[in-house]
N, C-alpha and C positions, 0 to 999 in steps of 0.2 A: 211859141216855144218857151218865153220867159215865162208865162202862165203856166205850161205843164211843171219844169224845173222847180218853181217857188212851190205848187203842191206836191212833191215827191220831197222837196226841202222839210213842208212842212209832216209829213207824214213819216220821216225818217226822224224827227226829234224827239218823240219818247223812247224813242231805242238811245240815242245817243244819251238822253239825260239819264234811262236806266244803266248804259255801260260808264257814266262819269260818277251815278252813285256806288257801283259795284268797287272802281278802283279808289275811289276811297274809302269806301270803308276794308279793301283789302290794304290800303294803306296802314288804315288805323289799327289795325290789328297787328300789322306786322310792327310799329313803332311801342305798342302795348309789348308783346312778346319779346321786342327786344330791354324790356324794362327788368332789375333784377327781382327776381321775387322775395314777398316779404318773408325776412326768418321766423323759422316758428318760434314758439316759444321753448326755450331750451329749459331739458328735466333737469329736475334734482334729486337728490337720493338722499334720506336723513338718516341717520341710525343713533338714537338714544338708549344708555342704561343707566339704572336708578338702582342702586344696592345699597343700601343701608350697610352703614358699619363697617362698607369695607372702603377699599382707597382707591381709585377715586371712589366718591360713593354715588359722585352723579357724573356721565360728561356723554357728548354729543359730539358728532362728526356728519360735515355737510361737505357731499359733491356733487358739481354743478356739470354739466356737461364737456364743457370745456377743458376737466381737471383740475379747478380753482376748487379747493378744500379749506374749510375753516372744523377745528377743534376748539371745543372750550367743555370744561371740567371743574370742577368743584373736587378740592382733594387736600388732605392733609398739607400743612408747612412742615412737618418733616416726623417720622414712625414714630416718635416719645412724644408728639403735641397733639393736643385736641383741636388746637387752632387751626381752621380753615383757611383757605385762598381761591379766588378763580383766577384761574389760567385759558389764557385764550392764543392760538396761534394759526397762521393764515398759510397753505404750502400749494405746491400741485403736484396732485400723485401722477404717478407715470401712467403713459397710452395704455399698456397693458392691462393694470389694478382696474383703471377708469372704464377701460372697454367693458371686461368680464362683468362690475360690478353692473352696469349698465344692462348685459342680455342676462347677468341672474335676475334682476327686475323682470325682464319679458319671459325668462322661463318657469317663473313667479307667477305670471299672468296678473302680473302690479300688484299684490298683494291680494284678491278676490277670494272668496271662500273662505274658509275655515284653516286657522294656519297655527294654532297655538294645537297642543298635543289634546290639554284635555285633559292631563294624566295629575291626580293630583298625588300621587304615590313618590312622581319624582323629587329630586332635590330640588332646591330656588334657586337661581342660579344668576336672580334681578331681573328685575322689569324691562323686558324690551321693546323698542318700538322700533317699526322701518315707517317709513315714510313717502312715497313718491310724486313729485309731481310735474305736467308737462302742460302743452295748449291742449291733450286731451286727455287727462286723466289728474286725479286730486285723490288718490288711497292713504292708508296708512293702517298698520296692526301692531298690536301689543300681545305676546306672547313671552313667557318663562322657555318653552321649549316648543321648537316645530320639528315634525316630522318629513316636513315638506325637504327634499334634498338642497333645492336653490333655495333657500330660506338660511339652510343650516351654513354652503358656502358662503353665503353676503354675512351671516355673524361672524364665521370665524373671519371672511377678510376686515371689514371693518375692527373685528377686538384685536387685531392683527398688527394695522395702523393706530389703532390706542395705546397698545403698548408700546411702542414705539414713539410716540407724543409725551408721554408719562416720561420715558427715558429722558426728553427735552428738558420736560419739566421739573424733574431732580436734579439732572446736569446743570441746571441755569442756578439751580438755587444753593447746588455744591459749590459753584465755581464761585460766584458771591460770597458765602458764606461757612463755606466749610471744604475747603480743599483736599484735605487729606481722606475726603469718602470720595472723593472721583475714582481712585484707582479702583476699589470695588465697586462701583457702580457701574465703570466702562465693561470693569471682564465679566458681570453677570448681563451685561449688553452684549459683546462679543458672543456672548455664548448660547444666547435664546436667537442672537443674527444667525449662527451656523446652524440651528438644529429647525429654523425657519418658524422660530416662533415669533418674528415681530419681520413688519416691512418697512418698504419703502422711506429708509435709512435718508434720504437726501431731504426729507422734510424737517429733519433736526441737524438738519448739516451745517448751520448757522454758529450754532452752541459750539458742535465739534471744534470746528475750525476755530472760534473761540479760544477752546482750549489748548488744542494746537498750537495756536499764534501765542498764547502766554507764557513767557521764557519761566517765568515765578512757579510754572508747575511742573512736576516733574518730568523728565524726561519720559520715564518709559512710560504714563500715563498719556503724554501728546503721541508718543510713538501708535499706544492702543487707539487712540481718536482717530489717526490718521488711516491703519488700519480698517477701522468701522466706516469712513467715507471710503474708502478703496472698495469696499462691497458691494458698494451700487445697490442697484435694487433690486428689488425680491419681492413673493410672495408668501406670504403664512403658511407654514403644512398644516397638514391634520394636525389638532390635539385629540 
């Protein structure tokens, strides 16, 4: 009887050594699975223009996935100098700007094909370049003008957010330097904010408040400041 028992014992151990391999590796799998997975690599979107002559005559804007934006710019110290400055400043544009500008990338098809017009009849209008890159994809195009629809939205949002950056960057150099052109410089800001030529107002909202806070400037110029951060944010219309 102990000699039947001990050969059924031994005869029943590659089953049990195959069901002690199976739970563990249903272990290991389930310990794997519960691990977080690794993030991808998150995109960027670039957009560079190079125009000669005009103000800025170079400047670039970078969004990251996240909404973390860097501008810097090459642009006059003020409309009567020749003298140059770079300007560099670091904001996060809003869910909204950041979403859109992100699926005109994918309705772009990341920049592939053919994207500049071609047309050399048109005006210049400066060197553009978009840029994109993620864990799967490294594009980038330089066109004057596209035809492509999602191409044409991403320029005007991006020149959109430039002007609006530029406004910063006269604003910082008024307030320093020349107080009494803030009042016209706010109501020609005011005024391209209502008609939806410049966005996302809270990325110079630093400067504003600036001015705001400073009792030495006029009132109804902190009045306008306070105004233009009441706007909140926005997107660029058509031009």
């Amino acid at each position: 009887m102990i000699a039947f028992l001990s050969q059924r014992q031994l005869e029943a151990e590659p089953s049990r050594r195959l069901s002690y391999a199976l739970a563990m590796l249903l272990g290991c799998l389930a310990w794997v699975s519960s691990l977080p997975l690794a993030a991808a690599e998150p995109g960027t979107i670039a957009f560079t223009l190079d125009f000669p002559n005009s103000d800025p005559e170079h400047y670039s804007i970078s969004v990251q996935s996240d909404g973390h934006a860097k501008y810097e710019c090459t642009g006059k110290v003020s409309k009567d100098s020749e003298e140059t400055e770079t300007y560099q400043s670091e904001f996060t544009l809003s869910d909204a700007t950041r979403a859109r500008m992100f699926d005109l990338v994918s309705q772009a098809h990341y920049f592939s094909g053919k994207i500049d017009s071609g047309n050399k009849k048109l005006a210049f209008t400066g060197t553009k370049k978009l840029t994109y890159k993620d864990g799967q994809h490294d594009a980038s195009t330089t066109y004057n003008y596209s035809p492509i629809p999602a191409v044409q939205q991403l320029t005007t949002l991006f020149q959109g957010v430039a002007a609006t950056l530029e406004f910063g960057r006269r604003l910082t150099s008024f307030h320093h330097y020349q107080k009494l052109a803030l009042d016209d410089e706010l109501k020609r800001m005011e005024m391209q904010a209502r008609v939806g030529e410049i966005s996302e107002m809270q990325a110079i909202k630093p400067i504003l408040k600036e001015i705001y806070d400073d009792a030495s400037v006029m009132n109804v110029v902190r009045a306008r400041a306070q105004r233009i951060m009441d706007m909140g944010n926005g997107t660029p219309g058509t031009r």
